[in-house]
C-alpha positions as CSV (number, residue, x, y, z in Angstrom):
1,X,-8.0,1.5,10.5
2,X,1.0,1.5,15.3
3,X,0.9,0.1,18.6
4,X,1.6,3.4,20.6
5,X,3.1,2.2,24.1
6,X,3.7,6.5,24.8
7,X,3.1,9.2,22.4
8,X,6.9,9.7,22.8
9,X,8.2,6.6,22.1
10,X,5.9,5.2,19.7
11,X,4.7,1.6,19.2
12,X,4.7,-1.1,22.0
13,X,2.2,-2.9,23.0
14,X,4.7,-6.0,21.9
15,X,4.7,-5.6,18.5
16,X,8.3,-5.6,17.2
17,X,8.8,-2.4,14.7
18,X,9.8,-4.6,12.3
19,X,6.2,-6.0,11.9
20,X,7.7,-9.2,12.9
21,X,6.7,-9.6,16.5
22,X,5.4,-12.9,18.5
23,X,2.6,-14.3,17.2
24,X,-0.6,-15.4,19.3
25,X,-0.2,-17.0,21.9
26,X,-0.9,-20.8,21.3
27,X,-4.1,-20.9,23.5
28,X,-5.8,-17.5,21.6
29,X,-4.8,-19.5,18.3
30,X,-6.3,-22.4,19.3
31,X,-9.8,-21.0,20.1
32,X,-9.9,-18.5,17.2
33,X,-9.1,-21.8,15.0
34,X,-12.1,-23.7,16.3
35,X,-14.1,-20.3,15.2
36,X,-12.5,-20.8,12.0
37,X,-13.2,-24.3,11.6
38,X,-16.9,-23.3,11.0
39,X,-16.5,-20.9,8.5
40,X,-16.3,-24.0,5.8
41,X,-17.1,-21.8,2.9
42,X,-14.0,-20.5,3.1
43,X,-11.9,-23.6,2.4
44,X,-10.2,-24.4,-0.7
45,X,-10.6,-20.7,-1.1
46,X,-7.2,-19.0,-2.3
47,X,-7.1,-16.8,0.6
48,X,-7.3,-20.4,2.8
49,X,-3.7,-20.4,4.3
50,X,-4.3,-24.3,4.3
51,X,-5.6,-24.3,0.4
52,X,-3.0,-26.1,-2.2
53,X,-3.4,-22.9,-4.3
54,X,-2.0,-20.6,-1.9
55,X,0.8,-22.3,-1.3
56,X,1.3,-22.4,-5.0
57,X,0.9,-18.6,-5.4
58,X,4.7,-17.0,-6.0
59,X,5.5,-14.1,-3.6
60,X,6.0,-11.1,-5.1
61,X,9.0,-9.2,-4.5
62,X,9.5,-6.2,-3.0
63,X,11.6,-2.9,-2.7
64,X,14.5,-3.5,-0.4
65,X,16.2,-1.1,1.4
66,X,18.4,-2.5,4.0
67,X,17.6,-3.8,7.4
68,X,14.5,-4.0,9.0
69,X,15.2,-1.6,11.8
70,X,14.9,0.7,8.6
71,X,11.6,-1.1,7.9
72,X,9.9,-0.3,10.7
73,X,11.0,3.1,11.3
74,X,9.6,4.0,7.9
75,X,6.2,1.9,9.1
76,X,6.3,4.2,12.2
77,X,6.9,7.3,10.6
78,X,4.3,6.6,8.3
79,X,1.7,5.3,10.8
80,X,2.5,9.0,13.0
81,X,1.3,10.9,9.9
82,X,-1.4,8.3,9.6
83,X,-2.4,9.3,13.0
84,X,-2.4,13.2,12.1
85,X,-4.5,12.2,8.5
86,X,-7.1,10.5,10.9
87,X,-7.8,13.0,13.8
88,X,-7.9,15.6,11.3
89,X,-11.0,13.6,9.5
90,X,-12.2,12.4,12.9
91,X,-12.2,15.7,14.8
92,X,-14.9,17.4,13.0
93,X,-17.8,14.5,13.9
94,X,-17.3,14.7,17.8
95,X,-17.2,18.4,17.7
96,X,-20.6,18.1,15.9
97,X,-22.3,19.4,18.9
98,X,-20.6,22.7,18.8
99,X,-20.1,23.4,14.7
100,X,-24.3,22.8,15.0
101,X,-25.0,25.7,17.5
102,X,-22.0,27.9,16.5
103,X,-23.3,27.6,12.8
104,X,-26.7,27.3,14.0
105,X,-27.2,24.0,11.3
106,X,-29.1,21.2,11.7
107,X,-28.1,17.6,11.5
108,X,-28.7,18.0,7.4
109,X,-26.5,20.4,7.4
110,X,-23.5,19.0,9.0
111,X,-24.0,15.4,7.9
112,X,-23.3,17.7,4.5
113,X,-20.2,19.5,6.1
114,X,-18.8,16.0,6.7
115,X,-19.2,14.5,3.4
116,X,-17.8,17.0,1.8
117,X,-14.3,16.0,2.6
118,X,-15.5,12.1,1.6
119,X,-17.0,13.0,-1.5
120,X,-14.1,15.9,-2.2
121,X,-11.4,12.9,-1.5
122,X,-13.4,10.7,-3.6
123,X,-13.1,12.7,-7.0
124,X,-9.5,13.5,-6.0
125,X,-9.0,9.8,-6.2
126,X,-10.7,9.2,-9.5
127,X,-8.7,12.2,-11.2
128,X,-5.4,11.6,-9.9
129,X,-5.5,7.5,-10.4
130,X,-3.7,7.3,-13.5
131,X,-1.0,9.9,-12.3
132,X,-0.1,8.5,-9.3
133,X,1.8,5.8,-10.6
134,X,4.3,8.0,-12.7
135,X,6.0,9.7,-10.6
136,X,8.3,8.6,-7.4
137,X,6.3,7.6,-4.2
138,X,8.1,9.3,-2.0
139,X,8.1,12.8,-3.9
140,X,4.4,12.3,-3.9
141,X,3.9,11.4,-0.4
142,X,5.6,14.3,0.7
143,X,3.6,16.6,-1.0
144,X,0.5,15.4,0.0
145,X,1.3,15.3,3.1
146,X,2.3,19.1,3.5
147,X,-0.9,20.0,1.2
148,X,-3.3,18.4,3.9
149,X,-1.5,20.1,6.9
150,X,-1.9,23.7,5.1
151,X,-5.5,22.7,4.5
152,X,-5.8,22.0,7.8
153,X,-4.5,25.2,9.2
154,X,-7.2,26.6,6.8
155,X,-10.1,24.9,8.4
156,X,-9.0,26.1,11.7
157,X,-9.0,29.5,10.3
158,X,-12.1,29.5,8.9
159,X,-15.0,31.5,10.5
160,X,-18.2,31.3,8.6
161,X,-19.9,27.8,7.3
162,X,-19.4,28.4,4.0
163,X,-15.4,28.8,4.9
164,X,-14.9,25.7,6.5
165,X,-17.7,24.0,4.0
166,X,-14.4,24.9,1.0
167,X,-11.8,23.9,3.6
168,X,-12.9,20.7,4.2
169,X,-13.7,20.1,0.5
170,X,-9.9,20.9,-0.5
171,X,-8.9,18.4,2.6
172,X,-10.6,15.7,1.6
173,X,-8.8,15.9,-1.7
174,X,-5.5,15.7,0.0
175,X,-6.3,13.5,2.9
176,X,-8.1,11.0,0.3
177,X,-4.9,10.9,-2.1
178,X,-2.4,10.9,1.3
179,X,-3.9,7.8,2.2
180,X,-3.8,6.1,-1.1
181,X,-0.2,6.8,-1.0
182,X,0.5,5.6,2.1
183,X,-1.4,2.0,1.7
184,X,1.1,1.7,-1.7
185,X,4.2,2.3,0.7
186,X,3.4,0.0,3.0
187,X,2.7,-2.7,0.1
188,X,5.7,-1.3,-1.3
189,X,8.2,-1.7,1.9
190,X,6.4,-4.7,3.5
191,X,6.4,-8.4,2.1
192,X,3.1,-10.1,1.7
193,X,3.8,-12.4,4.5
194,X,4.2,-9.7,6.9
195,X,1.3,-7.5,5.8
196,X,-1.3,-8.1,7.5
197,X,0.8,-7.2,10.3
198,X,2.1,-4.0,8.9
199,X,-1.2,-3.0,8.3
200,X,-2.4,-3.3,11.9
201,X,0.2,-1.3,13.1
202,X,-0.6,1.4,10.7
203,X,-4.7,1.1,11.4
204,X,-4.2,1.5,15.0
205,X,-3.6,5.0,14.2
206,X,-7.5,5.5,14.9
207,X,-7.3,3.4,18.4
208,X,-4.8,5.9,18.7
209,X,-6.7,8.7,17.7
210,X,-9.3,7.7,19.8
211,X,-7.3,7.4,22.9
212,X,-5.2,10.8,22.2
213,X,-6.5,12.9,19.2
214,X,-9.9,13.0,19.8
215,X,-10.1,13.1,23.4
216,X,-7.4,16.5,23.6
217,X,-9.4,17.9,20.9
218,X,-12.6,17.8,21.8
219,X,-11.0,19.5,25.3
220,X,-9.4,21.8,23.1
221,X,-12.5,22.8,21.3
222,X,-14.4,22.9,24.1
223,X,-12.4,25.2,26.0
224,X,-11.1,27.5,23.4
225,X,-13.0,27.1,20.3
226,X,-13.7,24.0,17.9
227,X,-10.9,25.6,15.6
228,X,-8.1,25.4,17.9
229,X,-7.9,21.5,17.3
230,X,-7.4,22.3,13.3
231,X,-4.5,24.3,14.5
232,X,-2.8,22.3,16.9
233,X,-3.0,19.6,14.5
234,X,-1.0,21.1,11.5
235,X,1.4,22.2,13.8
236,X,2.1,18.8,15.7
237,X,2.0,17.1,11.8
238,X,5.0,19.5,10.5
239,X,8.0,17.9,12.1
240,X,6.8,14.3,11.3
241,X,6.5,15.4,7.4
242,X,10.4,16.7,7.7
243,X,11.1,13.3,9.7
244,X,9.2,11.7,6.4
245,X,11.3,13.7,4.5
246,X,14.3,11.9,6.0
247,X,13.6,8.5,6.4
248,X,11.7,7.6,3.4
249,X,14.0,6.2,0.4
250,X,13.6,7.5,-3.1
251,X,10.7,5.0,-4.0
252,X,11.6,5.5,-7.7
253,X,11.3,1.8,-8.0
254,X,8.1,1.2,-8.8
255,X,8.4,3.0,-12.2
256,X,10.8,-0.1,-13.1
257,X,7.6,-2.7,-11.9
258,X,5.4,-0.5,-14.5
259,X,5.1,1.7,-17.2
260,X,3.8,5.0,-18.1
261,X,0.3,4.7,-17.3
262,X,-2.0,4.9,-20.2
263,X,-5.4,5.3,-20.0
264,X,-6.0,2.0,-21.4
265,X,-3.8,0.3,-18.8
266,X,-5.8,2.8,-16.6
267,X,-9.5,1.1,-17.8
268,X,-8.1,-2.0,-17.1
269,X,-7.1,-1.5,-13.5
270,X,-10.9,-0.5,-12.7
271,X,-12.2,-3.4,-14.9
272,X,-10.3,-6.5,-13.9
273,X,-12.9,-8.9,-12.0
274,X,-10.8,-9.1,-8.8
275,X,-10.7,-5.4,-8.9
276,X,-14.6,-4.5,-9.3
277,X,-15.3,-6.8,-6.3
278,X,-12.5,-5.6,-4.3
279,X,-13.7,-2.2,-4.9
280,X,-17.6,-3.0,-4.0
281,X,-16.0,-5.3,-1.1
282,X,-14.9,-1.1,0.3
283,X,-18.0,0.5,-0.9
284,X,-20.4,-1.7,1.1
285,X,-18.5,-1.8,4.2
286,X,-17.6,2.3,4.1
287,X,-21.5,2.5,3.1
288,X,-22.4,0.5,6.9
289,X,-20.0,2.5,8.7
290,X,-20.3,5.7,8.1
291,X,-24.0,5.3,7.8
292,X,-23.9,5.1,11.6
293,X,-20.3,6.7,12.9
294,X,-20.8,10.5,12.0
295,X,-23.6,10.5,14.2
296,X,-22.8,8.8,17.1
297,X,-21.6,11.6,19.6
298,X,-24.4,13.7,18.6
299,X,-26.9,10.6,19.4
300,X,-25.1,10.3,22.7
301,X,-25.4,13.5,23.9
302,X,-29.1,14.0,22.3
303,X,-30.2,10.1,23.3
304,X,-28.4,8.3,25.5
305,X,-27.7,10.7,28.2
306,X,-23.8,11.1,27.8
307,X,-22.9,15.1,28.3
308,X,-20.5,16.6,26.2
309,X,-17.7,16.8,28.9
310,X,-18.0,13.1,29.2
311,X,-17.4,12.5,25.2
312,X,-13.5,12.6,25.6
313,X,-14.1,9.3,27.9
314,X,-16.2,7.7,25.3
315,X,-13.6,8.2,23.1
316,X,-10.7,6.8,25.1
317,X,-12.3,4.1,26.2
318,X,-12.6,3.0,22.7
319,X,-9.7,3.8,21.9
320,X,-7.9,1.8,24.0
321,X,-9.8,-1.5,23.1
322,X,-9.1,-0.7,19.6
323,X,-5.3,-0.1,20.0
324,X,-5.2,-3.4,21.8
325,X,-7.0,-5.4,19.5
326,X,-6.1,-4.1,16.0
327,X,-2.5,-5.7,16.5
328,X,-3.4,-8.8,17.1
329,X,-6.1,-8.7,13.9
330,X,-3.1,-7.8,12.1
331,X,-1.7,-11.4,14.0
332,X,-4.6,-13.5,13.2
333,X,-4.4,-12.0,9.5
334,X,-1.2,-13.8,8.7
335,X,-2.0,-16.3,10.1
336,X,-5.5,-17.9,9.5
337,X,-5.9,-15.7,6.7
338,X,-7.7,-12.8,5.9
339,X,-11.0,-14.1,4.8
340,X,-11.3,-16.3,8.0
341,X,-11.0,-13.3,10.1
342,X,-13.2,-11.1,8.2
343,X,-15.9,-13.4,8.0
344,X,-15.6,-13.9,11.9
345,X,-15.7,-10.1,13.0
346,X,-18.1,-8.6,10.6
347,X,-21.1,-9.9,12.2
348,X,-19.9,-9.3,15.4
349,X,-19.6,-5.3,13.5
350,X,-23.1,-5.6,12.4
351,X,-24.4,-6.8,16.0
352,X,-22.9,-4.0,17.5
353,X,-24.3,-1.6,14.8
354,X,-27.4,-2.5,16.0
355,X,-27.0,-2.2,19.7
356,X,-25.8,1.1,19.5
357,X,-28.0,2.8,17.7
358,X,-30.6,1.6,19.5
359,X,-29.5,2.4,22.7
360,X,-31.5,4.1,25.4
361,X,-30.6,6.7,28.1
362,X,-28.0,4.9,29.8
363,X,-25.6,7.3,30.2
364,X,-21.9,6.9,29.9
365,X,-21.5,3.5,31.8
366,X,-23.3,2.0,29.5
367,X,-22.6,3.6,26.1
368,X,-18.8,3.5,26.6
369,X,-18.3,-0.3,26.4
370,X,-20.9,-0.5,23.3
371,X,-18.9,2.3,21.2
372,X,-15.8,0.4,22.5
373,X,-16.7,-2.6,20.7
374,X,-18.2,-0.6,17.7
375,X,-15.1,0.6,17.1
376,X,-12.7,-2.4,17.6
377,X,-14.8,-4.3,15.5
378,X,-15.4,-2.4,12.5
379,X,-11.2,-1.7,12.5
380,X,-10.6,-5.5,12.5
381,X,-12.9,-6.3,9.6
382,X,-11.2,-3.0,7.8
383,X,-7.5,-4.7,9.2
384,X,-8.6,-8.2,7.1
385,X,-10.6,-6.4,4.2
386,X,-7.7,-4.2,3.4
387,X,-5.0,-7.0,3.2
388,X,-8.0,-8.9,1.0
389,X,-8.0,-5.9,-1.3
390,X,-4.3,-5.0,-1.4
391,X,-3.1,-8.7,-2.5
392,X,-6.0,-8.3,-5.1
393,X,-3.5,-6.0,-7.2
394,X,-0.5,-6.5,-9.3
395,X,2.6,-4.2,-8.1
396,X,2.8,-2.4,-11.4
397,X,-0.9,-1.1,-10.8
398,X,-0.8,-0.3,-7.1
399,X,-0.3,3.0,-7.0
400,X,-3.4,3.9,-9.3
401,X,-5.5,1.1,-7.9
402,X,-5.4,2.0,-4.2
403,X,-6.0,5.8,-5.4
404,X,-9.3,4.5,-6.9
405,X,-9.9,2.4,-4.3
406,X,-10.0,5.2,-1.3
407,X,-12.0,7.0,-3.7
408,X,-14.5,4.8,-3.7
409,X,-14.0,4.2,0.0
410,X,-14.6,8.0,0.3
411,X,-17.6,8.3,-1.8
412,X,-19.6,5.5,-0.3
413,X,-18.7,7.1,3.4
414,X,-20.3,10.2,1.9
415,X,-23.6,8.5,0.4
416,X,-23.9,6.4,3.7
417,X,-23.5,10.1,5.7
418,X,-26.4,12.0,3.4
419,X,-28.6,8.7,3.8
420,X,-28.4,8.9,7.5
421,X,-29.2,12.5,7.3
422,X,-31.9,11.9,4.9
423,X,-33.1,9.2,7.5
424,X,-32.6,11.0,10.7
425,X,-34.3,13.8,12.0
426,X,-33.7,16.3,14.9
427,X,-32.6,19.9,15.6
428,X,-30.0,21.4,17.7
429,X,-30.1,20.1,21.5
430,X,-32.9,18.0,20.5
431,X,-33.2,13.9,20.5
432,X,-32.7,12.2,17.1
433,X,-34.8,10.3,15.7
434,X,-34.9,7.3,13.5
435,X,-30.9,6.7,14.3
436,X,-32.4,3.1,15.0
437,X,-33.7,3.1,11.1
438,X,-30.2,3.9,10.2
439,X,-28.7,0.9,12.2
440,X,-30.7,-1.3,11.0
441,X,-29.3,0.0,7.4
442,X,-25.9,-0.1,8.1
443,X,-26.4,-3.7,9.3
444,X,-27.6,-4.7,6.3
445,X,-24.8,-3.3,4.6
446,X,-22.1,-5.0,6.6
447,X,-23.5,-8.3,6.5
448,X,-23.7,-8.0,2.2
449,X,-20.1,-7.9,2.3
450,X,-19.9,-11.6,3.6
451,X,-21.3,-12.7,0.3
452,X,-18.6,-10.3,-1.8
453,X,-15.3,-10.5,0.3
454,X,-14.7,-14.2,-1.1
455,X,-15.0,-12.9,-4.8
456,X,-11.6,-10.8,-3.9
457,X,-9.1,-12.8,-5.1
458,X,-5.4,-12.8,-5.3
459,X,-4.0,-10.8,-8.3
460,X,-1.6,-14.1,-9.0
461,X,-4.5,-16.2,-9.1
462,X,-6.6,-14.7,-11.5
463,X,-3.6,-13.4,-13.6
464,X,-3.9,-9.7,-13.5
């Protein structure tokens, strides 16, 4: 899961940089509070806004360095190489078409090609957890960030299957820990009360993504080759790692909230209650989603009738409903709390799951609005899970936790990949079938998390 008004300028859409714009209007609150109202399960809960317990819990400091101006400049800098991180996964699933007949694979075969940057970014995470938290944030950042743009030039250059099989294995293992990172910043720069918030901003780098990336680079692949996208990418993500460079402050300050790691400290991050749940509250939902999502312009062109040179429009389509509405998740977050909101958009996810995978030929008219909503919905329940899962950690531990965390995130997204391709069947240029079966899965998936996201509880609460 940055509210781009231009790719120029940056974030508008209304949203003050400083993560402190207007809230909902009174009218939208009122009708989202009447859906809340009937989600009584969640009362008393500590994530309850209203609850006596979360008004008891103390607000945890954070780093401050200087005005919020700074604040959201470093939010934007971060959500632009957000932006790059996510095209750069994204890209290679809408050019499936053309890797499938230029490789001449099957969909076995590159459901395989994408999982290896979620399975390769999954034991990254594992392996570097206990380092992550030793060493300055920024420092880190930096280099991760310059890693995945040269691994990125490399899968651009890349001209057999095998090559770009490597590539995106050594991608995923810098993309994985570049996101870790970046979540730990934001919980690093941003107070609690504004998170949810922050975090919008910085997951409507895959509206944006969807709206700009994708669309420009499945024209680019189209017309000059599907590595050319790879390319342009690491070029346009240079100038925003020397504006990182710049603007982030030393971030040495979390080596004061905790100690060199041990790997006893290290066991304990990964065993805590609130963590375990917090980390199957990812798994499950990253299982759903990416059961159904690697596949999806391949079952448009091969089912529902959309052509390839119509893909880009998909694409912007839902891109634009997600940029619109993943702000004002990040709104509803701070406001009604993030359990209330997750509870109310992850059926609506699983609905949509459903619908889309079992659409017929309707062409792009009607597949364009259903991928819309598939996308804006399962950002919004990632917008509300995220700031569960984030407040679910002690500062001290945040660096390593969130490092496991997307690896689990990443593994799970690679399991729910190979059991779609295990489940699906269909060769180059021909229909898929069972994508249906694979709904159906996913669905199931996304619904379990209702049952596990209210077991996420703040670190303050539960004392770790």
């Amino acid at each position: 899961m940055q509210d781009f008004g231009s790719p120029a300028t940056g974030f508008g859409f209304g949203l003050d940089l400083d993560c402190g714009g207007s809230r909902p209007s009174a009218s939208c609150g009122t009708q989202f509070g009447m859906i809340c109202a009937l989600v009584d399960r969640c009362r008393g809960h500590p994530w309850d806004k209203n609850s006596s317990l979360a008004s008891s819990i103390p607000t945890q400091p954070t780093m401050s360095f200087g005005t919020s101006r700074r604040e959201g400049l470093i939010l934007l800098t971060l959500s632009a190489l957000q932006f790059v991180s996510m095209v750069d996964f994204m890209i290679i699933m809408p050019l499936g078409p053309q890797l499938q007949l230029a490789f001449d694979i099957d969909a076995m075969r590159f459901n395989w090609t994408v999982s290896a940057y979620t399975f390769s970014a999954g034991i990254a995470g594992i392996v570097a957890a206990p380092l992550l938290d030793r060493f300055g944030r920024r420092a880190t950042y930096l280099v991760l960030t310059l890693g995945l743009l040269a691994c990125t030039m490399g899968c651009g250059l890349s001209t057999r299957h095998l090559q770009l099989l490597v590539m995106r294995c050594v991608t995923g293992a810098f993309g994985g820990l570049h996101g870790a990172v970046t979540l730990a910043l934001v919980a690093d720069v941003v107070p609690p009360e504004r998170r949810g918030r922050a975090l919008g901003v910085l997951m409507s780098a895959f509206g944006l993504a969807s709206v700009v990336g994708v669309p420009i680079g499945i024209v680019l692949g189209t017309r000059h080759g599907w590595q050319v996208p790879f390319l342009v990418l690491a070029m346009f993500g240079l100038p925003l790692a020397g504006l990182a460079a710049w603007i982030l402050p030393p971030l040495t300050g979390q080596e004061g909230l905790a100690t060199r790691r041990t790997m006893a400290d290290f066991v304990s991050t990964l065993t805590l209650p609130p963590h375990r749940w917090a980390f199957t509250l990812a798994a499950v939902l990253m299982f759903g989603a990416f059961a159904v999502i690697p596949d999806i312009s391949t079952a448009l062109v091969a089912n529902v009738g959309v052509t390839e040179a119509q893909l880009p429009a998909v694409f912007i389509v839902g891109g634009i409903i997600t940029f619109a509405t993943t702000p004002l998740v990040g709104h509803l977050v701070d406001r009604f709390g993030a359990l209330r909101v997750f509870s109310f958009t992850v059926p609506l996810s699983a609905a949509i799951m459903v619908v889309m995978t079992h659409l017929p030929a309707v062409g792009l008219i009607g597949a364009a609005p259903v991928v819309a909503l598939l996308m804006a919905t399962n950002t919004g329940r990632m917008v509300s899970a995220t700031t569960l899962v984030m407040a679910s950690v002690a500062p001290r531990r945040r660096g390593g936790f969130m490092s496991v965390n997307s690896s689990v995130q990443h593994i799970a997204s690679g399991l729910g990949t190979l059991c779609a391709g295990l489940i699906i069947e269909g060769s180059p240029g021909q229909p898929l079938r069972n994508f249906g079966t694979v709904g159906l899965l996913a669905a199931t998936a996304t619904i379990a998390s209702l049952w596990i996201a209210p077991r996420v509880r703040p670190f303050e609460a539960s004392g770790s």
